[in-house]
mmJSON file of the N, C-alpha and C atoms, coordinates in Angstrom:
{"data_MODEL":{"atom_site":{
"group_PDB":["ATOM","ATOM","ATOM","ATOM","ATOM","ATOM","ATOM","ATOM","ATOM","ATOM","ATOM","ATOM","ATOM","ATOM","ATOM","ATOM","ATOM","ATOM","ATOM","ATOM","ATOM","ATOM","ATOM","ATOM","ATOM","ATOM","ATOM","ATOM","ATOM","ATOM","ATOM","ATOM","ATOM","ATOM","ATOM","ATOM","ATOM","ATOM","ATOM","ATOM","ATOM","ATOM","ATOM","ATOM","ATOM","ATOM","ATOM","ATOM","ATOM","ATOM","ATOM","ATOM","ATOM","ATOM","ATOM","ATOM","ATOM","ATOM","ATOM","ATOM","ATOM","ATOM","ATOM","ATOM","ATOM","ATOM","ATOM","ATOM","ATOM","ATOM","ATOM","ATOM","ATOM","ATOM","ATOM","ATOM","ATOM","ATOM","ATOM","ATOM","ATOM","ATOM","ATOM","ATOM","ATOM","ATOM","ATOM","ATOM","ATOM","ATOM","ATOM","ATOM","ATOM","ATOM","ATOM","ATOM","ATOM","ATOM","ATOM","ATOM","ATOM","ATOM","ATOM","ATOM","ATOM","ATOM","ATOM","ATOM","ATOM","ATOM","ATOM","ATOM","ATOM","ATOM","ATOM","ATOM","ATOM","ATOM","ATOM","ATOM","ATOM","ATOM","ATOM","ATOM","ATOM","ATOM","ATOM","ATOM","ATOM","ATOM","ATOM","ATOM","ATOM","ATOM","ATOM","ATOM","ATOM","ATOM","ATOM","ATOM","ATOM","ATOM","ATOM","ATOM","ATOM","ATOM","ATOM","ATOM","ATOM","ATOM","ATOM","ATOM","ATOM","ATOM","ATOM","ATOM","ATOM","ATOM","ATOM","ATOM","ATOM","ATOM","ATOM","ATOM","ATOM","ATOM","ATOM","ATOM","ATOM","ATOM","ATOM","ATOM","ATOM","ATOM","ATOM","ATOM","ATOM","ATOM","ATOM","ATOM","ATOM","ATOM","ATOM","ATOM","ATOM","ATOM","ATOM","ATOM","ATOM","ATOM","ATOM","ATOM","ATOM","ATOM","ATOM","ATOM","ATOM","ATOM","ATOM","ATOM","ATOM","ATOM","ATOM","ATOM","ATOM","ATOM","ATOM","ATOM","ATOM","ATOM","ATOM","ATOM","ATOM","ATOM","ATOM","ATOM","ATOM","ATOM","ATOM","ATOM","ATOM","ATOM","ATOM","ATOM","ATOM","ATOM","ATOM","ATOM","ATOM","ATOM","ATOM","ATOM","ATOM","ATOM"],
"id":[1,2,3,4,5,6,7,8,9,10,11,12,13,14,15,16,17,18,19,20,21,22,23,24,25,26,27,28,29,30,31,32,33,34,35,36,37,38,39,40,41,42,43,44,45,46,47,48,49,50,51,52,53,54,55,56,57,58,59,60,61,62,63,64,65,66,67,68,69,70,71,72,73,74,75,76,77,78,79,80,81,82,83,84,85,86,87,88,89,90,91,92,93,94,95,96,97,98,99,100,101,102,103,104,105,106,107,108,109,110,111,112,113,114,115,116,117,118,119,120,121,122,123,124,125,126,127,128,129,130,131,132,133,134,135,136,137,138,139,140,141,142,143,144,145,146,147,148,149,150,151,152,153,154,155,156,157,158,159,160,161,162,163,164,165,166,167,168,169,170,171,172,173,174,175,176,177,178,179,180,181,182,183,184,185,186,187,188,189,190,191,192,193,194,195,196,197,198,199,200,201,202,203,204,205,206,207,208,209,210,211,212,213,214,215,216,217,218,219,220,221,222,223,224,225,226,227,228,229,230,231,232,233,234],
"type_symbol":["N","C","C","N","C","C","N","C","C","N","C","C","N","C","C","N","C","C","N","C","C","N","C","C","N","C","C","N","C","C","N","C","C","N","C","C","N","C","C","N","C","C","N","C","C","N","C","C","N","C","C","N","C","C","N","C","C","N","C","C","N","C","C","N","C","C","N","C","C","N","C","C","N","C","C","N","C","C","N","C","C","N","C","C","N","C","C","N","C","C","N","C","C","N","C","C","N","C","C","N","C","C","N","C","C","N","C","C","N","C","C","N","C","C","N","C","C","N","C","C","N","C","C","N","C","C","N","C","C","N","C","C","N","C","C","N","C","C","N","C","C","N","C","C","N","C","C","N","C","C","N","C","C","N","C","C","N","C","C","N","C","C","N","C","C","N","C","C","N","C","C","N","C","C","N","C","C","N","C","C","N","C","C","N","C","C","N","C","C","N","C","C","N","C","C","N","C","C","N","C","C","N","C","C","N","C","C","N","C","C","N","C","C","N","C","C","N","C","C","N","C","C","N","C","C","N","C","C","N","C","C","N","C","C"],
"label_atom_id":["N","CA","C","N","CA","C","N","CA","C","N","CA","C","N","CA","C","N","CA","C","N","CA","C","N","CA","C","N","CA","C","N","CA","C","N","CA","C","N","CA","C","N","CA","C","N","CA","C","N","CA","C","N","CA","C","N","CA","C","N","CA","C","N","CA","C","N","CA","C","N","CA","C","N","CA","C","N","CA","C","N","CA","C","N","CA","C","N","CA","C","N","CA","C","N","CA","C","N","CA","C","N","CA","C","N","CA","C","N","CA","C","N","CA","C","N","CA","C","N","CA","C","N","CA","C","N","CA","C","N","CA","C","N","CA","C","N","CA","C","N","CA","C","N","CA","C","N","CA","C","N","CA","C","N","CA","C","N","CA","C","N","CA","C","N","CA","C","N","CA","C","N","CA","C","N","CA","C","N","CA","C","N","CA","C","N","CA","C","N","CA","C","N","CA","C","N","CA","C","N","CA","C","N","CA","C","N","CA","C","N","CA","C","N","CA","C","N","CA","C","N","CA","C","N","CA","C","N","CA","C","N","CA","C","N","CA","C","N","CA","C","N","CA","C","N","CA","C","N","CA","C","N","CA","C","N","CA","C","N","CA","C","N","CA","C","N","CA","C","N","CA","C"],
"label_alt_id":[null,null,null,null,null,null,null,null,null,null,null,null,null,null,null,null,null,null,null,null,null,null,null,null,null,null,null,null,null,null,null,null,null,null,null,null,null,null,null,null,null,null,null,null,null,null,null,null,null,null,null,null,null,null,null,null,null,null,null,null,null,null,null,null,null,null,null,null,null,null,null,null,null,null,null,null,null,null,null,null,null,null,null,null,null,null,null,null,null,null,null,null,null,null,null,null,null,null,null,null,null,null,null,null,null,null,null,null,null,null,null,null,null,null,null,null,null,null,null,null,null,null,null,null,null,null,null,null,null,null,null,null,null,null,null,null,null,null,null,null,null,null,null,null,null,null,null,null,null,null,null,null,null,null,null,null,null,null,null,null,null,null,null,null,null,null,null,null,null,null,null,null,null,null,null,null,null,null,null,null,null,null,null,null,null,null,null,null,null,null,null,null,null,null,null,null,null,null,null,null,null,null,null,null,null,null,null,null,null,null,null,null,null,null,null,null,null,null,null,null,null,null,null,null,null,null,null,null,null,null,null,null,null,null],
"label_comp_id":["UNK","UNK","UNK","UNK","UNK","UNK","UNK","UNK","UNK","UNK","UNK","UNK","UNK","UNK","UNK","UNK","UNK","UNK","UNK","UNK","UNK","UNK","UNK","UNK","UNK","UNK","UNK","UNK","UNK","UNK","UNK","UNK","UNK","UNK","UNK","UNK","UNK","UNK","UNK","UNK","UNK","UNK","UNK","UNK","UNK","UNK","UNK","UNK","UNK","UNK","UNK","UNK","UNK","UNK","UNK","UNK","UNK","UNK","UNK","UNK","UNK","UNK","UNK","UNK","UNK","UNK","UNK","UNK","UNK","UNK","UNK","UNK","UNK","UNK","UNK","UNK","UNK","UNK","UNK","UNK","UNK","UNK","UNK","UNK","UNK","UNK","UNK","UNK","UNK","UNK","UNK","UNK","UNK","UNK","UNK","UNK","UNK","UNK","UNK","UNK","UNK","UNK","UNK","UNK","UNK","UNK","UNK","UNK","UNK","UNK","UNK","UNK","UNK","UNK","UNK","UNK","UNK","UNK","UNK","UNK","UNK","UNK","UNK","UNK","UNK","UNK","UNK","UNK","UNK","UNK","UNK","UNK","UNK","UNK","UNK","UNK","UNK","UNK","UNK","UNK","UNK","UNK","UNK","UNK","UNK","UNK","UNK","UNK","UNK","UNK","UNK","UNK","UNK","UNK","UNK","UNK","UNK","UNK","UNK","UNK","UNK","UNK","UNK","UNK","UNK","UNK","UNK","UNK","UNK","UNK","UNK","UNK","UNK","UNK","UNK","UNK","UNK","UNK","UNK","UNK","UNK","UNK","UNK","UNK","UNK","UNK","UNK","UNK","UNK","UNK","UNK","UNK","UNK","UNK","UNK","UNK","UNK","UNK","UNK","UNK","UNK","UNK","UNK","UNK","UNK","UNK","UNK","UNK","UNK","UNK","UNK","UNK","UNK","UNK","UNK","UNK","UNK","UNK","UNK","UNK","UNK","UNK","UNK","UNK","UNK","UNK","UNK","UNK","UNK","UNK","UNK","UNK","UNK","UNK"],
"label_asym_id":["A","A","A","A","A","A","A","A","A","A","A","A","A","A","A","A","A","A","A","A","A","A","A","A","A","A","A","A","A","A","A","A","A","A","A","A","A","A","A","A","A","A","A","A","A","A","A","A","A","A","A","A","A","A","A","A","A","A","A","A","A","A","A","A","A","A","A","A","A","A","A","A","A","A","A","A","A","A","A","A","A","A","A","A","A","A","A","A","A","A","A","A","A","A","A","A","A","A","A","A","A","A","A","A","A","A","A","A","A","A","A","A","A","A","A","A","A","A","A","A","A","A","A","A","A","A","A","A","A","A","A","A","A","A","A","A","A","A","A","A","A","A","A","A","A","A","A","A","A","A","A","A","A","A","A","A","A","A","A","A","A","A","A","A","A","A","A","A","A","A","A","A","A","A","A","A","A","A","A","A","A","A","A","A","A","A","A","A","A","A","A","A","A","A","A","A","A","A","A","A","A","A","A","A","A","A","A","A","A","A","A","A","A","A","A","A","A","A","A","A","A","A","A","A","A","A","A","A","A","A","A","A","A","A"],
"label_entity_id":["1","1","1","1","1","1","1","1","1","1","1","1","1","1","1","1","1","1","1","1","1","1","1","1","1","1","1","1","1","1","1","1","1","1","1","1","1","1","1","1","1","1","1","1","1","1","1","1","1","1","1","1","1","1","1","1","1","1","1","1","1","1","1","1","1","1","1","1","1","1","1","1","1","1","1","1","1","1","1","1","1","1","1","1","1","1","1","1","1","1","1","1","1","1","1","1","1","1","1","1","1","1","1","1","1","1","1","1","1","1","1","1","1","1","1","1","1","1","1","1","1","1","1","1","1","1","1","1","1","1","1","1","1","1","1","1","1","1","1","1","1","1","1","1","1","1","1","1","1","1","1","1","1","1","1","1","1","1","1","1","1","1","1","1","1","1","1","1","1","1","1","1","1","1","1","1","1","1","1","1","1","1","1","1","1","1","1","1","1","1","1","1","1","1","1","1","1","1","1","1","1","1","1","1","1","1","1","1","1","1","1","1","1","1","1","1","1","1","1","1","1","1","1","1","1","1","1","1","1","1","1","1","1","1"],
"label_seq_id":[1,1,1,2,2,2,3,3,3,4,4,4,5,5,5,6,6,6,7,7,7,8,8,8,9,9,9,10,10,10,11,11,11,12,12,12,13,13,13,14,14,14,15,15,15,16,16,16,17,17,17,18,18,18,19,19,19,20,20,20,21,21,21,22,22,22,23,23,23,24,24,24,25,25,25,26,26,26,27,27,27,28,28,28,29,29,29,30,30,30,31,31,31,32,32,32,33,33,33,34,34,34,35,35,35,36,36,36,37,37,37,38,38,38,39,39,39,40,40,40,41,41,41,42,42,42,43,43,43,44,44,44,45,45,45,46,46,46,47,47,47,48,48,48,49,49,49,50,50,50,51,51,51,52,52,52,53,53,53,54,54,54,55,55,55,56,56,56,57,57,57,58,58,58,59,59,59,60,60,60,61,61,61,62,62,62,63,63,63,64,64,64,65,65,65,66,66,66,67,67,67,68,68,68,69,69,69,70,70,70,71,71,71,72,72,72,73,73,73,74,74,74,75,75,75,76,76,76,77,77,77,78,78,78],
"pdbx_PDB_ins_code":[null,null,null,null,null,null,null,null,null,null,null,null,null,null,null,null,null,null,null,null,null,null,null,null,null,null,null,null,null,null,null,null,null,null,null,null,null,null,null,null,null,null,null,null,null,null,null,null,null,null,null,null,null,null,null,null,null,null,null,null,null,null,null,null,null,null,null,null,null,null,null,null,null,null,null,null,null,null,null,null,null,null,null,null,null,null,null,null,null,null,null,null,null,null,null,null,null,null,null,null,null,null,null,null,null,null,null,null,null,null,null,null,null,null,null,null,null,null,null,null,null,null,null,null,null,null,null,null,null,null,null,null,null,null,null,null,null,null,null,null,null,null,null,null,null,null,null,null,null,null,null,null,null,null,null,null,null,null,null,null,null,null,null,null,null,null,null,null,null,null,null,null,null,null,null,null,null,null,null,null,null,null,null,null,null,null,null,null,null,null,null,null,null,null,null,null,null,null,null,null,null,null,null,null,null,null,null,null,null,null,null,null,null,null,null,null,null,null,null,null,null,null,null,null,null,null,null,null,null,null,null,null,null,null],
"Cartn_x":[20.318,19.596,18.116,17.033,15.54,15.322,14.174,13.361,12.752,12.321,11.394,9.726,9.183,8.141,7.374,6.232,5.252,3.852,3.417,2.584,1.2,-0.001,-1.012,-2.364,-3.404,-4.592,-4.409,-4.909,-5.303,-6.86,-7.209,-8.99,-9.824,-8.757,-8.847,-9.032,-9.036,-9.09,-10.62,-11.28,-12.619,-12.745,-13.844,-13.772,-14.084,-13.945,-14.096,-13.075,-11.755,-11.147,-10.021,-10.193,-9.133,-8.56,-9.44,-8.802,-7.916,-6.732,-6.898,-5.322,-5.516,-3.506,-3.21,-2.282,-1.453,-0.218,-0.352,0.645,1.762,2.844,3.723,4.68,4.74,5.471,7.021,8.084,9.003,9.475,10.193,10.197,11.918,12.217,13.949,14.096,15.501,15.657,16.752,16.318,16.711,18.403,19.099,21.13,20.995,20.445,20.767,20.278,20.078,19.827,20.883,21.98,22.88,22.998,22.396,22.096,20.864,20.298,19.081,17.933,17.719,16.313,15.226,15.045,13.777,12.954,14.203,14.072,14.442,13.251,14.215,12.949,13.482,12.613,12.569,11.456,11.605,10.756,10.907,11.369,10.446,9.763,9.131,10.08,10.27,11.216,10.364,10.858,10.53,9.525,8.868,7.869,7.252,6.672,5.118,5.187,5.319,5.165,4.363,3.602,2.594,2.562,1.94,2.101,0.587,0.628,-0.125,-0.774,-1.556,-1.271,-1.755,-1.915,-2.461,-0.91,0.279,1.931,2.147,3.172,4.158,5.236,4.974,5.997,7.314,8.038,9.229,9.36,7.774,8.399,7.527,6.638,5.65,6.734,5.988,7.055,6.079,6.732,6.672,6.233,5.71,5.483,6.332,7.001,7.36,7.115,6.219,5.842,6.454,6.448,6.621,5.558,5.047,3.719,3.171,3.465,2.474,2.029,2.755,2.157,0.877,1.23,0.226,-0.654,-0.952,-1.661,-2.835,-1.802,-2.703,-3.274,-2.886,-3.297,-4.289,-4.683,-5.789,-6.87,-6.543,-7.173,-8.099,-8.211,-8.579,-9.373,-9.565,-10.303,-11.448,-11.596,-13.155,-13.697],
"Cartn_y":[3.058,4.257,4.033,4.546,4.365,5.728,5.289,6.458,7.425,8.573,9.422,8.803,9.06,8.529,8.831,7.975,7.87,8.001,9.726,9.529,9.131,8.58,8.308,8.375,8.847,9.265,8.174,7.535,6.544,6.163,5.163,5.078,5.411,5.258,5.792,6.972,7.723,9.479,9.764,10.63,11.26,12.084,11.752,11.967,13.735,14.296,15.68,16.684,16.17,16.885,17.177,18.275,18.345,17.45,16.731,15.342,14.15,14.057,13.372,12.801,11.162,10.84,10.301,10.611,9.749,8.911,7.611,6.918,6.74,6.059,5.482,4.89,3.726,2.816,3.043,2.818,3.296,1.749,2.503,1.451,1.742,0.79,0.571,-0.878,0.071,-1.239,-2.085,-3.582,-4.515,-4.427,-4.61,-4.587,-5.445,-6.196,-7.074,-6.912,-5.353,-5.037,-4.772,-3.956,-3.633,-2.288,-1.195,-0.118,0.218,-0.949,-1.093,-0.567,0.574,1.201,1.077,0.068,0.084,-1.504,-2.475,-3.837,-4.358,-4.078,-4.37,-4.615,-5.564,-5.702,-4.341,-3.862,-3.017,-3.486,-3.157,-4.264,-2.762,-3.2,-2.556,-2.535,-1.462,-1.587,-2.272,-2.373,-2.876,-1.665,-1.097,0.273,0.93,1.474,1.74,3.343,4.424,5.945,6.707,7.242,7.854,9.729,10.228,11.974,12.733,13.695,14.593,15.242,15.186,15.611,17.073,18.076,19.294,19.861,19.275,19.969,19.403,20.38,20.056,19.187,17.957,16.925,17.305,18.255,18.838,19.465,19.217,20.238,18.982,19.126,17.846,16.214,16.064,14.475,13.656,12.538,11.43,10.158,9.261,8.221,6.916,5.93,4.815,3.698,2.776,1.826,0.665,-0.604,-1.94,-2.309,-3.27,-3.233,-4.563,-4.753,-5.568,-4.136,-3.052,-2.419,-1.22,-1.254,-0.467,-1.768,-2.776,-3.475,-3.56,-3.59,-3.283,-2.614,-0.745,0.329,0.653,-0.446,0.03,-1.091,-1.754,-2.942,-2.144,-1.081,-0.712,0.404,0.687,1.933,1.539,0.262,-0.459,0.692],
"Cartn_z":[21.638,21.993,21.713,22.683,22.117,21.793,20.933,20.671,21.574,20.937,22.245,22.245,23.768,24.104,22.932,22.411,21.75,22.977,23.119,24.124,23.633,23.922,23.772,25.082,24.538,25.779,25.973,27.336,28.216,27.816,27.444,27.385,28.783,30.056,31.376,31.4,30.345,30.647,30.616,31.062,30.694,29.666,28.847,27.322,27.123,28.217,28.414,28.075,27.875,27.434,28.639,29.424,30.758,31.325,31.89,32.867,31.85,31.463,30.833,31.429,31.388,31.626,30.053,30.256,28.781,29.518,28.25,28.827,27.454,27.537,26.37,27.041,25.931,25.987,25.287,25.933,24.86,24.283,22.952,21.935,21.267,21.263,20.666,19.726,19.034,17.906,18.652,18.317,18.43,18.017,18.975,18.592,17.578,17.154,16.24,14.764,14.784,13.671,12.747,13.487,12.558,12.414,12.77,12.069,10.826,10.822,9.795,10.7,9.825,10.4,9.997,8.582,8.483,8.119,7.736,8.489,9.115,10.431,11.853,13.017,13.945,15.06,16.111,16.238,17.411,18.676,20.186,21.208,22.556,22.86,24.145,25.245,25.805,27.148,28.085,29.351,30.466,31.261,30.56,31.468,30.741,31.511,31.173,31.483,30.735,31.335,31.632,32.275,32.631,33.175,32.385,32.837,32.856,33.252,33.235,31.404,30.938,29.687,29.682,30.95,30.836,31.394,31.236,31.639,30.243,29.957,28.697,29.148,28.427,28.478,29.113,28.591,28.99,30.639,30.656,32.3,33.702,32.851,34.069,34.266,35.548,35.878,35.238,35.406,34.679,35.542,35.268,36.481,35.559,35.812,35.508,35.919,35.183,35.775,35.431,36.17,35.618,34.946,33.932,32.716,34.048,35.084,35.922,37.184,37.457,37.923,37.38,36.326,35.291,34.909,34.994,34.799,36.062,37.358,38.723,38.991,38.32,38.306,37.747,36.514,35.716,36.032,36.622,36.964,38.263,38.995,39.607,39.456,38.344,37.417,36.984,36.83,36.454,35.679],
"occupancy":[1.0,1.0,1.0,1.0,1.0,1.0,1.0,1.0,1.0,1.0,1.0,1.0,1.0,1.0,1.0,1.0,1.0,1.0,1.0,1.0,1.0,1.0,1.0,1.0,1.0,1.0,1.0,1.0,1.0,1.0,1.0,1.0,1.0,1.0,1.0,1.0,1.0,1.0,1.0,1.0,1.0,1.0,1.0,1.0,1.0,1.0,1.0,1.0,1.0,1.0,1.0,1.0,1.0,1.0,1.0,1.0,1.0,1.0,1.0,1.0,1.0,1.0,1.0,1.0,1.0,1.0,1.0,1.0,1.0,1.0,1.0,1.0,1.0,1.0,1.0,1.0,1.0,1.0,1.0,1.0,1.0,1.0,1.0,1.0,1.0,1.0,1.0,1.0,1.0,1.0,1.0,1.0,1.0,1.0,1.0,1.0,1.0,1.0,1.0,1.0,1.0,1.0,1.0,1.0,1.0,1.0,1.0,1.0,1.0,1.0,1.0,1.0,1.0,1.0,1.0,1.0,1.0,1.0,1.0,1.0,1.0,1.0,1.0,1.0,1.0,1.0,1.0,1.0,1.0,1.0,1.0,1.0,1.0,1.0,1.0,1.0,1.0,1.0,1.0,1.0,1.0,1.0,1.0,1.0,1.0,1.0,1.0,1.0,1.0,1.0,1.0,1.0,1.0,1.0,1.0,1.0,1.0,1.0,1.0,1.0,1.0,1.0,1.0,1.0,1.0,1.0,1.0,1.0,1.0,1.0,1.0,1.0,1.0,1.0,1.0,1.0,1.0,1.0,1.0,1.0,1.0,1.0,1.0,1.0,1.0,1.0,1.0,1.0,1.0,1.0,1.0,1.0,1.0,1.0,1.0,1.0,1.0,1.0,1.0,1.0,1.0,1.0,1.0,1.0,1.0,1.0,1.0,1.0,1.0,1.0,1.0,1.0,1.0,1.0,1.0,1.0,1.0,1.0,1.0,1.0,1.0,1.0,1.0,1.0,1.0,1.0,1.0,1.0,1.0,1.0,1.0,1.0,1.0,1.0],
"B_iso_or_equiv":[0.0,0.0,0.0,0.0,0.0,0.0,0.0,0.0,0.0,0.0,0.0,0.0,0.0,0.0,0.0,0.0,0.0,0.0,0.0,0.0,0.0,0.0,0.0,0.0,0.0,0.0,0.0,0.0,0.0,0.0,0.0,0.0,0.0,0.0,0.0,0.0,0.0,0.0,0.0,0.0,0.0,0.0,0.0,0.0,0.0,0.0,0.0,0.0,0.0,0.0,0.0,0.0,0.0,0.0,0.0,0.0,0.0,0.0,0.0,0.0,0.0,0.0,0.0,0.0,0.0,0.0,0.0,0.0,0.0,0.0,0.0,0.0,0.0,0.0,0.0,0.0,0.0,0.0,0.0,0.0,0.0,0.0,0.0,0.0,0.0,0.0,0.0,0.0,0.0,0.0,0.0,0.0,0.0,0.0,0.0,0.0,0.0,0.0,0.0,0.0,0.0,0.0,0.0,0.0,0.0,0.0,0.0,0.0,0.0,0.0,0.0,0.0,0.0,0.0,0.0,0.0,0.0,0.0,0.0,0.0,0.0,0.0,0.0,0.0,0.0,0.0,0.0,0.0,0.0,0.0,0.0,0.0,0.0,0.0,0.0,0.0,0.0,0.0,0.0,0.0,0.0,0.0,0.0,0.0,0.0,0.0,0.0,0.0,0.0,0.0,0.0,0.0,0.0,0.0,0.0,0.0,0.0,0.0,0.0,0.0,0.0,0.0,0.0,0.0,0.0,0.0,0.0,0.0,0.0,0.0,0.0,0.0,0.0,0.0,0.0,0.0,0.0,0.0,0.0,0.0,0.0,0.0,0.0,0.0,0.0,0.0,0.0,0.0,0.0,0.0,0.0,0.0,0.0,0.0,0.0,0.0,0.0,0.0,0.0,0.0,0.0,0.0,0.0,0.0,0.0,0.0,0.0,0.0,0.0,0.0,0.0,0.0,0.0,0.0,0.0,0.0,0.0,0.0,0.0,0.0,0.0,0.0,0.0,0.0,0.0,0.0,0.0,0.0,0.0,0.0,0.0,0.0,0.0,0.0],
"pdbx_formal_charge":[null,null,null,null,null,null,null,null,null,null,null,null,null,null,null,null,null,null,null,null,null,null,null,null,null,null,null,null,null,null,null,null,null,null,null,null,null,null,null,null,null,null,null,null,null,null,null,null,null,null,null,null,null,null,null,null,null,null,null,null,null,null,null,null,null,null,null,null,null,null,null,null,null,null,null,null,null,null,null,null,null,null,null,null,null,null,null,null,null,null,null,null,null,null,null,null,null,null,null,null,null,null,null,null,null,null,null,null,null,null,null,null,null,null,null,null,null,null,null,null,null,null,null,null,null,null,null,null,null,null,null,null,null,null,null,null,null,null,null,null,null,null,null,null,null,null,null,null,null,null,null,null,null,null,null,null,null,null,null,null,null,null,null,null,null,null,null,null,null,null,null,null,null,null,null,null,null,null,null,null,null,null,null,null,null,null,null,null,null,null,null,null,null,null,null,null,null,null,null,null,null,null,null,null,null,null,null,null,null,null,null,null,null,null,null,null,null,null,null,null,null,null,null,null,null,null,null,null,null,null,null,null,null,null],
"auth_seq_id":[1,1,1,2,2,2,3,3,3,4,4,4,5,5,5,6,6,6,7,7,7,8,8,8,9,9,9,10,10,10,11,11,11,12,12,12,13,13,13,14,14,14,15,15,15,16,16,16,17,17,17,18,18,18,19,19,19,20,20,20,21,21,21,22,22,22,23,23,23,24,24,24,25,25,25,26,26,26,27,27,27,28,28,28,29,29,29,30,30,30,31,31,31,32,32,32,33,33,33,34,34,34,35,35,35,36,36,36,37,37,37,38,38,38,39,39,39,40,40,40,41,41,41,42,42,42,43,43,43,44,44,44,45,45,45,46,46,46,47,47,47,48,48,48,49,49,49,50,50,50,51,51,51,52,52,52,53,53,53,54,54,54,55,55,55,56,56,56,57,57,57,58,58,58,59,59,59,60,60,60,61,61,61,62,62,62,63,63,63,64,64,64,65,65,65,66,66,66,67,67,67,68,68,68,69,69,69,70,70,70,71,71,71,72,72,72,73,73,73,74,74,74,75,75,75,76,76,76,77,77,77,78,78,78],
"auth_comp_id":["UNK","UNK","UNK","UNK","UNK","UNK","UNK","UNK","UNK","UNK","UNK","UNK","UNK","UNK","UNK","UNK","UNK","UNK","UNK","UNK","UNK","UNK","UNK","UNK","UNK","UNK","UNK","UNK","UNK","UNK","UNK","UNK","UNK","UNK","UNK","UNK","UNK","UNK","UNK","UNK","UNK","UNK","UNK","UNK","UNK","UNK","UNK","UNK","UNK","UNK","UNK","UNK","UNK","UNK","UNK","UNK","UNK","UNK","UNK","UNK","UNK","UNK","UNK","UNK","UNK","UNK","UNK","UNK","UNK","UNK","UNK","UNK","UNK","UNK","UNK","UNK","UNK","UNK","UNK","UNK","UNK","UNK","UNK","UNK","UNK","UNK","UNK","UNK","UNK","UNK","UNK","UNK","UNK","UNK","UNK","UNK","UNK","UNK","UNK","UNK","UNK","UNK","UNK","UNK","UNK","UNK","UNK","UNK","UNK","UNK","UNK","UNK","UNK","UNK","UNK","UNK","UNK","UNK","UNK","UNK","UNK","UNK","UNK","UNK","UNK","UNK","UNK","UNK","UNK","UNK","UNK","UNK","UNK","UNK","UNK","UNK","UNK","UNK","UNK","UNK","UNK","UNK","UNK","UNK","UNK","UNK","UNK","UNK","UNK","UNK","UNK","UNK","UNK","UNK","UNK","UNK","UNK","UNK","UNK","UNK","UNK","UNK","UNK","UNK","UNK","UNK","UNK","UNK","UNK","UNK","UNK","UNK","UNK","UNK","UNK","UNK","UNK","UNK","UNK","UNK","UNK","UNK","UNK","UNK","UNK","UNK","UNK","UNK","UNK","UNK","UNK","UNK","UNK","UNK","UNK","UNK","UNK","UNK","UNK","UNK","UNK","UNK","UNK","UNK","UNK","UNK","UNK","UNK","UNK","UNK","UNK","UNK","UNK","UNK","UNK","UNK","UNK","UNK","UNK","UNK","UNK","UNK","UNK","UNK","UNK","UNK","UNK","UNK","UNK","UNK","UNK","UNK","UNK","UNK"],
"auth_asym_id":["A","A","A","A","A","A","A","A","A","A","A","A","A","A","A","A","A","A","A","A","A","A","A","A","A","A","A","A","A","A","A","A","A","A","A","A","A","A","A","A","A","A","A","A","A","A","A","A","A","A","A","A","A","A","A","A","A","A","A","A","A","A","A","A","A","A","A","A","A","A","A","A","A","A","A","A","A","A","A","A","A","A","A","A","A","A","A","A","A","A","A","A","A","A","A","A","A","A","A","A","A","A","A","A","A","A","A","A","A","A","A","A","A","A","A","A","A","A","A","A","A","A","A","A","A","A","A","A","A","A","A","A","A","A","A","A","A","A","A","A","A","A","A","A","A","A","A","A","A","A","A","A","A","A","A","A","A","A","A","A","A","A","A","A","A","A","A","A","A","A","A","A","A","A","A","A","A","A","A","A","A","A","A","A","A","A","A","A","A","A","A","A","A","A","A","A","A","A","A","A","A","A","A","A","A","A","A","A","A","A","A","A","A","A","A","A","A","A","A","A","A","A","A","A","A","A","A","A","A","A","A","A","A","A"],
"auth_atom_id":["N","CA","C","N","CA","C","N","CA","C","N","CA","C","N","CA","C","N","CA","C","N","CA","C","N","CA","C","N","CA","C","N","CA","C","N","CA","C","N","CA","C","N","CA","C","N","CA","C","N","CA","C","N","CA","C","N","CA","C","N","CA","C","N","CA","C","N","CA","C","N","CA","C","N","CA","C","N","CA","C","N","CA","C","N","CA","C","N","CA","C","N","CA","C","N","CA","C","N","CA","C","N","CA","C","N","CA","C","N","CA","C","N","CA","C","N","CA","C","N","CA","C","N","CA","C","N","CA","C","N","CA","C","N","CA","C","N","CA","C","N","CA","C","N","CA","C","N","CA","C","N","CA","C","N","CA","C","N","CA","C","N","CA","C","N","CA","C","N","CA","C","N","CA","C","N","CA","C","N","CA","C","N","CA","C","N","CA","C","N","CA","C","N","CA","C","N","CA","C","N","CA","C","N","CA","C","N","CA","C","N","CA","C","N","CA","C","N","CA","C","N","CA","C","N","CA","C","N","CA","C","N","CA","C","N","CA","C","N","CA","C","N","CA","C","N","CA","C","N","CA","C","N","CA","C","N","CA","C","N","CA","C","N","CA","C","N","CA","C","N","CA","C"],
"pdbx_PDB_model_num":[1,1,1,1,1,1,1,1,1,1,1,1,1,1,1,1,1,1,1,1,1,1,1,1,1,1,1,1,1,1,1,1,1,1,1,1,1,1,1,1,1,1,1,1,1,1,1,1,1,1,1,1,1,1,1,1,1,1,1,1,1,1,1,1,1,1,1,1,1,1,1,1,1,1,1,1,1,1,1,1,1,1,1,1,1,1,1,1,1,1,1,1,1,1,1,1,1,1,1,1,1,1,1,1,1,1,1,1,1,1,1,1,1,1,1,1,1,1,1,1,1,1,1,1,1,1,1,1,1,1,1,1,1,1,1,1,1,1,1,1,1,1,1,1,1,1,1,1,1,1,1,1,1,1,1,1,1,1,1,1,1,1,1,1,1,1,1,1,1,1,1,1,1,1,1,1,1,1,1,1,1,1,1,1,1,1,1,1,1,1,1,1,1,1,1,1,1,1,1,1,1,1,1,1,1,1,1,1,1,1,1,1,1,1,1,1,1,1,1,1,1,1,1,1,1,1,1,1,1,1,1,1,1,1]
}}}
């Protein structure tokens, strides 16, 4: 099972406050832990999440990226 998103501003956001995206990475423990929660590898999924941060998590969509398409995406934000 992973954890819930860890959201974070985007340095892409405008420092104004409204406009802003947040992204997170989700994060899970390694099967080979055992049930050990606190020495333990934890392991980035395969994506990259992206939302609105002026909707409440619970109701706004979500974007999912591959971390080479969020790499393209920001690569274009100069």
């Amino acid at each position: 099972m992973s954890a819930p998103l860890q959201w974070f501003k985007s340095t892409y956001s405008s420092s104004e406050g409204g406009q802003c995206l947040e992204a997170a990475v989700a994060w899970g423990k390694s099967r080979l832990c055992g049930g050990l929660e606190s020495a333990c590898v934890d392991v980035a999924a395969r994506s990259v999440h992206v939302r609105d941060s002026k909707l409440d998590p619970s109701q706004g969509p979500t974007l999912r990226l591959t971390p080479t398409a969020w790499a393209a995406f920001t690569s274009t934000l100069g």
